[in-house]
C-alpha positions as CSV (number, residue, x, y, z in Angstrom):
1,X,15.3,10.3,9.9
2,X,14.7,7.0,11.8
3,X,13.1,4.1,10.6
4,X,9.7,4.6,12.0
5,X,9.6,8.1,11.1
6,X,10.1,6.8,7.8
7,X,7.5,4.0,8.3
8,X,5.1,6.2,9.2
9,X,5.3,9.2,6.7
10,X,5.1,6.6,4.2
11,X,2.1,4.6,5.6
12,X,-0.1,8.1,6.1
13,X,0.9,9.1,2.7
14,X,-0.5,6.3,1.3
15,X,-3.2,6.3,3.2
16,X,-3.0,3.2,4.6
17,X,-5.1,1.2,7.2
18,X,-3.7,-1.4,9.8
19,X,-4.5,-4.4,8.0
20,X,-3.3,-3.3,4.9
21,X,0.0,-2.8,6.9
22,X,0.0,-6.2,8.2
23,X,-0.7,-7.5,4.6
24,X,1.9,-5.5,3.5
25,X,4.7,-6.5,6.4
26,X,3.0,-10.4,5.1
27,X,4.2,-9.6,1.3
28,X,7.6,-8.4,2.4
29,X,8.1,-11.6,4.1
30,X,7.5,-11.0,7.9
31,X,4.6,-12.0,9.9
32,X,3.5,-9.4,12.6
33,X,1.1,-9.2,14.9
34,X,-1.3,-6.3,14.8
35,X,-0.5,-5.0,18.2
36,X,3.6,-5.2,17.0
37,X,2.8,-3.0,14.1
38,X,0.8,-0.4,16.8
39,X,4.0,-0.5,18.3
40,X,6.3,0.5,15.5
41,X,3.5,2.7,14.5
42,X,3.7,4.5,18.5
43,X,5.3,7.5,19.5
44,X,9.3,7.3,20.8
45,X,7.3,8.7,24.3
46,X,4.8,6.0,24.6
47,X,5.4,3.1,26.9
48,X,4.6,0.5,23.7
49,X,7.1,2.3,21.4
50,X,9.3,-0.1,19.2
51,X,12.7,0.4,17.4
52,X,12.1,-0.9,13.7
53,X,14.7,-2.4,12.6
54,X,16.2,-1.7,9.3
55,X,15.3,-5.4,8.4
56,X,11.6,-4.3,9.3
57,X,11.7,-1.3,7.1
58,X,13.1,-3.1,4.2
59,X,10.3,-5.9,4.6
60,X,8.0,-3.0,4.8
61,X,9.2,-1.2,1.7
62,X,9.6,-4.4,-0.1
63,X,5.8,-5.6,0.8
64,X,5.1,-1.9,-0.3
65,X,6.1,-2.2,-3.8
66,X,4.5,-5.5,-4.5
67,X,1.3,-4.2,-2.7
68,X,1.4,-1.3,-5.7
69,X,2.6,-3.1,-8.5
70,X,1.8,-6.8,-8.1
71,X,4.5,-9.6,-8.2
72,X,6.6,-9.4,-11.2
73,X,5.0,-11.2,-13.8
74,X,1.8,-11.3,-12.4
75,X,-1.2,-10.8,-15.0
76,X,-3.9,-9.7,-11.7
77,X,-4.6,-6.5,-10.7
78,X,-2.2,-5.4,-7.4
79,X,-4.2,-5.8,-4.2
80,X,-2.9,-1.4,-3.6
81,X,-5.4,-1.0,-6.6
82,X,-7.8,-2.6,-6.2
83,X,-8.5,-1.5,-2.7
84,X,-8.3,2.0,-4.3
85,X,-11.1,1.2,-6.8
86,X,-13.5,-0.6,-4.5
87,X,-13.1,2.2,-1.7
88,X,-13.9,4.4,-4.2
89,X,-16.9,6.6,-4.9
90,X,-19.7,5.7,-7.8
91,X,-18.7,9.2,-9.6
92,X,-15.3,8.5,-9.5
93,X,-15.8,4.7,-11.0
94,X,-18.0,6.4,-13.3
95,X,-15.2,9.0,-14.7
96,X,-12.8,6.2,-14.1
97,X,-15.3,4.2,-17.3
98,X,-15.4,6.8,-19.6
99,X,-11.6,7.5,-19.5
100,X,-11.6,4.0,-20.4
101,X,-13.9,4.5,-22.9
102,X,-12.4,7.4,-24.4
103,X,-8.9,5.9,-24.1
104,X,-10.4,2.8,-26.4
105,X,-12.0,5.4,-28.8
106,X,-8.7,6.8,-29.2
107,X,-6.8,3.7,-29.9
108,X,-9.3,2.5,-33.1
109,X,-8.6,6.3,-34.8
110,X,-5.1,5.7,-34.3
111,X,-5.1,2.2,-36.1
């Protein structure tokens, strides 16, 4: 598979939207414009396709990982969740409490 292929399963399976891309291209180290990541993002066909280079995809991948995780020792919440929690739905922050709730329940039996 070729490097935008790969770019571009990744990016729809985590369901991500141009400027998270760009933030995440930012992270890895490389500055691109939004209408550079359209074109890596482009079919081989269209007239505004780009080749992404395996320095691209590894900027990409490495931006990815710190999107998700944070930056290594880093105490804040990574920006990949807490997108996820503020695009989420009041039902879902509600379960998301409880299991908190229940989770700290469970850790003063266990002490």
């Amino acid at each position: 598979m070729k490097n935008n292929g790969i770019y571009k399963k990744v990016t729809i399976a985590n369901g991500l939207k141009q400027f998270e891309v760009k933030e995440i291209f930012e992270m890895g180290g490389l500055d691109l414009s939004s209408s550079a990541i359209k074109a890596l993002s482009a079919g081989a066909k269209n007239k505004n396709y780009v080749k992404m280079s395996d320095e691209q995809l590894e900027a990409f991948l490495n931006g990815l990982i710190v999107y998700w995780r944070g930056e290594a020792g880093a105490t804040a919440v990574p920006q990949g969740l807490e997108n996820l929690i503020s695009n989420s739905s009041k039902e879902t922050l509600d379960e998301l409490e409880s299991l908190v709730a229940e989770a700290k329940i469970g850790l003063k039996q266990d002490s």
